[in-house]
N, C-alpha and C positions, 0 to 999 in steps of 0.2 A: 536412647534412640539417636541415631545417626544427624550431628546439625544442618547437613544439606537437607534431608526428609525433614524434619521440622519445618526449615525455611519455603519448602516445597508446599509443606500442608497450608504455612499460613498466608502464602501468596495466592495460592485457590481460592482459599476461604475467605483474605482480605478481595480479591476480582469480584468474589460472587458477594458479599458483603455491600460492596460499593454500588455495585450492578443495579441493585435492588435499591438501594437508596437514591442515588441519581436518576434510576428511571420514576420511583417517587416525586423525587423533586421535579424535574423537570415537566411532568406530568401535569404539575399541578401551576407552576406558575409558568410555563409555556415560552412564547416570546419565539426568539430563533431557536430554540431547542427542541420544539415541537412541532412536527410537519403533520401536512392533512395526509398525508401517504397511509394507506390501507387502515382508513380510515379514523386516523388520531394516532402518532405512533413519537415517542420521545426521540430524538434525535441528539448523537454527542455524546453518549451513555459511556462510549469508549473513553471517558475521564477517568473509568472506575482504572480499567486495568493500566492506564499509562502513569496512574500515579503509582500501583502497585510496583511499575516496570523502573518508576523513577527511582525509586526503595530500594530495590530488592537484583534490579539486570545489574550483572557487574560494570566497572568500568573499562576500556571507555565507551562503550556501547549506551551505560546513560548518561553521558551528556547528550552524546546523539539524539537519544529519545527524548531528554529536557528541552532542549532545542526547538526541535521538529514539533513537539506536544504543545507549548506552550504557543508558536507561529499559529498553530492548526485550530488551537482553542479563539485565536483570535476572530481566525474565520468561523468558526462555530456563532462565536457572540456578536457578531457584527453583521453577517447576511450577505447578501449579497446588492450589496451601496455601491455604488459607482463611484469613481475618484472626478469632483469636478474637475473638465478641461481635458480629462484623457479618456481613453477607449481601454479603460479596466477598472476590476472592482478592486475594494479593501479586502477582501478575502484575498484574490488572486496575488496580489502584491505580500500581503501576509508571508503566506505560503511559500511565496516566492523569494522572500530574506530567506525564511527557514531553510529552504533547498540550497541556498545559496551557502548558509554558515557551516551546514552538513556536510557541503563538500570541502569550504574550506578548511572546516576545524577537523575534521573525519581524515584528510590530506595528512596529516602529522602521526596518524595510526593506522593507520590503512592504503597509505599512497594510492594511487590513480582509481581503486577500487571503490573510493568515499564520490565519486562521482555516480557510482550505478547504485551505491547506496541511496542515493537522492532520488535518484530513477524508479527504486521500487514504488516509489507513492505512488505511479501513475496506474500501476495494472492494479493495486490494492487499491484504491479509490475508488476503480468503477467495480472490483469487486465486491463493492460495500454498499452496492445496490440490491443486490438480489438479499435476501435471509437465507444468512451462514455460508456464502460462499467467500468471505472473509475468513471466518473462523476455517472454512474446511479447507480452504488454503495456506494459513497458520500451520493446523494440521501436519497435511501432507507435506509440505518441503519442510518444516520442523522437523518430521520423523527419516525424510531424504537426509537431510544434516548431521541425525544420530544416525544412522544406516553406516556415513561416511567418515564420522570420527571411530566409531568402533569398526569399521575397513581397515583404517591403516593404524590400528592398536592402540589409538590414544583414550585416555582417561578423562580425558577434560571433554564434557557435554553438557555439566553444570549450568552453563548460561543459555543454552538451549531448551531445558526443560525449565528452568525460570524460563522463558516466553510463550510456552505451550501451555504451561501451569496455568498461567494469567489469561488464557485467550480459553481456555475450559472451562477457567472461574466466571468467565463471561458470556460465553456462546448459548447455553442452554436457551435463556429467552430471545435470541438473537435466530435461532433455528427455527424458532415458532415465529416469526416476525414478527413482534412486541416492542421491539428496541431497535433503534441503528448505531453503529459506532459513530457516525460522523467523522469530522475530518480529523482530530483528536486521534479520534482513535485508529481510524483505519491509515495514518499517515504514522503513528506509534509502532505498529503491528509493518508497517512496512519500510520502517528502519531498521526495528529487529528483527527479522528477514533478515535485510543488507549484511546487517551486523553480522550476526550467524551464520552466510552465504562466505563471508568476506573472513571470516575467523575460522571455518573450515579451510579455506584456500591458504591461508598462512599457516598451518599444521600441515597441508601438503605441500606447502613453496618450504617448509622448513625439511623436508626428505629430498625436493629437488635441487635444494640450492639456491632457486631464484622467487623468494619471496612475495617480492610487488607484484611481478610479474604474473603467478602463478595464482594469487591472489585476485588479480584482476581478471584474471579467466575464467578462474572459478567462478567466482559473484558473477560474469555475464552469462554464464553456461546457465546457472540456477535460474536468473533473472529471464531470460526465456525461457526454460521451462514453469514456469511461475507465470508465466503469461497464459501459455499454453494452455494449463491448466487450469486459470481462472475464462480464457476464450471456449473452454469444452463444457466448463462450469453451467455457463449465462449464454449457452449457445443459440439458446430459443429465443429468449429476452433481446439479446444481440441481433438476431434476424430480422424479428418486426422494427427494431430499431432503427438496421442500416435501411432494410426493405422501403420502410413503411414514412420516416423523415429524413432518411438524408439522399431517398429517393435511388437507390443502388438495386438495381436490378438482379436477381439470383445470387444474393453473395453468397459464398462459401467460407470454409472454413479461413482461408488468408486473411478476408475480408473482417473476421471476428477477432483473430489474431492480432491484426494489426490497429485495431479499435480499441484493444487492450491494452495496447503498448503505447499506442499515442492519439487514443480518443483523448474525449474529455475538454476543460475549459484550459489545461496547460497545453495539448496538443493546436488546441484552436490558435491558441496565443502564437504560436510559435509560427504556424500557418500565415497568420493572420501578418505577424512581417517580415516572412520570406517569400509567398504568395502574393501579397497583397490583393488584387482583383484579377487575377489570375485564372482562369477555368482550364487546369488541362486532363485529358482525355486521355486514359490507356485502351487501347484495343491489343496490345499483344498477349495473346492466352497467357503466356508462361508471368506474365507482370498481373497479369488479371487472377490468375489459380495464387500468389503470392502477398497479394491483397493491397497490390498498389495503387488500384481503385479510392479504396478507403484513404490510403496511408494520403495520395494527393486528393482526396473532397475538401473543398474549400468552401466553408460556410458563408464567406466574404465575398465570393466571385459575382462580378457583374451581373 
């Protein structure tokens, strides 16, 4: 038998292996890894497959995932603590090395495009709300990726079906909503993304000539559609959410869009100090249908 098939079979079988054992463990002695969410649901499970990814995803895509997994797991274990004296938690600052070493150690393999690698965590994060629109995001731009190395005739897709491997080793109870990946995991799954977005675009900046360049386009081309399609995913979810607390009137699809790309506790952050108490107001349709609404709601405003 083939050694990539082999290595294929036991990255499945190690994800769903793991899957099952950590939803066990966590299950049973709780703590931050267990949330009341639909009624008792393990949270962080996504350790199963980021160790498999740690194993088995070639380099240098895992460091990246080393990196990023092990920031993530921090936040996993620690909660959501406040740092005396500041306006942020230990999770958020976690997090926030991690995104930071991503882009700088990612820089030396991927020039400018190690920055939108970091970026994927934000639309995969909130996709790791809903059961399986993580995994069926995995998925889909996984199988976008193989579409695009077999386009332009290359053979190399190897490191893309290791991440789709491990995210199917995983998904099954993750579809039933039984498990979540937490931040581990869904911040794992959203570097190998980048990774895979960003090593597609260098097979195509390698026919054009201009590498970084064409690399970094690529990854931002995917990285909105991956938004896209996590904002169509959790569309419903999205609505009573903008509707319902951040008090936004009829939002549409912009509005879902752009919650995916820069909702969340990193988007707030960022808000929080270039806004500061700031309340401003779009009324022009074409800013309003674009979801500039959302993009400036300012949770901090006076």
């Amino acid at each position: 038998m083939n050694t990539e098939l082999i290595i294929l079979f036991i990255v499945l079988v190690g994800s769903a292996a793991l899957t099952l054992l950590f939803r066990a463990i966590f299950t049973r002695f709780g703590g931050n890894r267990y949330t009341s969410i639909r009624g008792g649901t393990p949270r962080a499970v996504g350790l199963a497959p980021f160790i498999i990814l740690v194993l088995f995803f070639p380099i240098p895509g895992r460091y990246l995932i080393a990196i990023i997994g092990i920031f993530a797991l921090i936040d996993d274990i620690v909660g959501r603590k406040q740092i005396k004296g500041l306006k942020l938690e230990f999770g958020q600052l976690s997090r926030g090395i991690g995104m930071i070493l991503v882009m700088i150690i990612g820089y030396f393999y991927f020039g400018p495009a190690s920055i939108l690698i970091a970026l994927m965590i934000q639309p995969m994060n909130i996709a790791d709300m809903q059961p399986g629109s993580a995994c069926t995001t995995v998925i889909i731009m996984g199988s976008m990726v193989l579409i695009g190395i077999f386009a332009i005739n290359s053979t190399i897709y190897y490191p893309v079906l290791i991440l789709m491997a491990a995210c199917l080793g995983y998904a099954p109870l993750d579809y039933k909503g039984k498990i979540m990946m937490g931040e581990v995991g869904n911040h794992t799954f959203a570097v190998g993304l980048g990774v895979s977005f960003a090593f597609l675009g260098g097979l195509i900046g390698n026919i054009t000539g201009s590498i970084f360049l064409t690399t970094f386009f690529v990854t931002l081309i995917l990285l909105l559609i991956t938004s896209t399609i996590i904002a169509y995913i959790r569309r419903n979810n999205l609505k009573n959410f903008i509707e319902g607390t951040l008090q936004i009137n009829n939002p549409n699809f912009g509005d879902f869009f752009m919650d995916v790309l820069t909702g969340g506790g990193l988007g707030d952050l960022v808000r929080r100090s270039t806004l500061r108490k700031r309340d401003i107001t779009i009324e022009n349709p074409l800013l309003i249908a674009l979801g500039f609404r959302r993009l400036f709601y300012n949770p901090y405003a006076s």
